[in-house]
C-alpha positions in Angstrom: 6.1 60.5 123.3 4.4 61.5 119.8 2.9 64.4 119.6 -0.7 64.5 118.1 0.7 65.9 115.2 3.5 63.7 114.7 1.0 60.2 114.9 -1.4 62.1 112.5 1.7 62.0 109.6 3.1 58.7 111.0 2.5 55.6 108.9 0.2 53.2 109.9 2.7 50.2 111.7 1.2 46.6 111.6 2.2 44.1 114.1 4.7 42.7 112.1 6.9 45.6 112.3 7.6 44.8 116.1 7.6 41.1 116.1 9.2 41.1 119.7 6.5 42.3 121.2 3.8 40.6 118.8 4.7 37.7 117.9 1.3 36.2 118.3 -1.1 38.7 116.5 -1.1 38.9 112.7 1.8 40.0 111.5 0.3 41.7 108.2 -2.7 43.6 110.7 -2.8 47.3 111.3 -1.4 47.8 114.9 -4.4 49.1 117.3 -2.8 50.9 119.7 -6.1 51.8 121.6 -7.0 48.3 122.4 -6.0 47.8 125.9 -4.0 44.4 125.5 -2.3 46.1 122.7 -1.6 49.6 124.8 -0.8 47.5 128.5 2.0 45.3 125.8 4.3 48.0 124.4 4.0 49.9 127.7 5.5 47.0 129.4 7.9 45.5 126.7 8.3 47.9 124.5 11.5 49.9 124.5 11.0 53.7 124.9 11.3 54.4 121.3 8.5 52.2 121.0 6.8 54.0 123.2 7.6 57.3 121.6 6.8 56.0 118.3 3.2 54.6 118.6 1.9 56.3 122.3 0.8 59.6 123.2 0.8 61.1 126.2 -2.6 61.5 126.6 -3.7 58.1 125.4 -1.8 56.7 128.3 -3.5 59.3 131.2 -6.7 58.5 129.0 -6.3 54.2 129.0 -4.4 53.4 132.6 -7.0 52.4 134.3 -8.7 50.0 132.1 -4.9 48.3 130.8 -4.3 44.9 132.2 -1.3 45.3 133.8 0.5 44.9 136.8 -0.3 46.9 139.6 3.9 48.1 139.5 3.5 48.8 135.8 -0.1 51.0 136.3 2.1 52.9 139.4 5.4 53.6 137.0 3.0 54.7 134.5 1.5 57.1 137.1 4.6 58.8 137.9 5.8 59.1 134.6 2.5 60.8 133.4 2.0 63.0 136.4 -1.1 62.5 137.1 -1.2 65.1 140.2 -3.0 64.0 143.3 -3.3 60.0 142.6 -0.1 59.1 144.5 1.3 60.1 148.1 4.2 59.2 149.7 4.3 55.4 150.6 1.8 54.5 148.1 4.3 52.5 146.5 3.1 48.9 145.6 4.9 46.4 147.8 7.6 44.8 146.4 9.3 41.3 147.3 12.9 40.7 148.3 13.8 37.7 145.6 
């Protein structure tokens, strides 16, 4: 993930630059990556250098809550963040056999 630092000297990205996972938003817009839609997208189609490029750590433990995503997403998202205390074994979302 990008450090504080590291998004402070990055340039500003517009949609455009990932059209896979924008393909409807304006192309030539600055990307928002604190609007929720925009956050729960790249955490759930972006590829992790995506993710390392445009999300901070703490902007994910900050937003998870509020992103509308699937529950299996928001639980992933949990473990990989460590947020101590919020999961306990067997608190895995259930999960259909196809």
């Amino acid at each position: 993930m990008a450090d504080d630092g590291e998004r402070a000297r990055a340039p500003a990205y517009q949609y455009g630059d990932f059209p896979y996972l924008f393909w409807d938003l304006a192309p030539h817009a600055t990307l928002d990556v604190e609007n929720d839609f925009v956050l729960g997208r790249i955490l759930t189609r972006g590829t992790m250098e995506d993710i390392r490029r445009l999300v901070t750590l703490e902007l994910i433990q900050q937003r998870l809550d509020a992103l509308p995503i699937p529950e299996h997403s928001r639980w992933f998202w949990r473990l990989v963040v460590g947020e101590p205390g919020t999961l306990v074994p067997g608190d895995a979302p259930a999960v259909r056999a196809g």
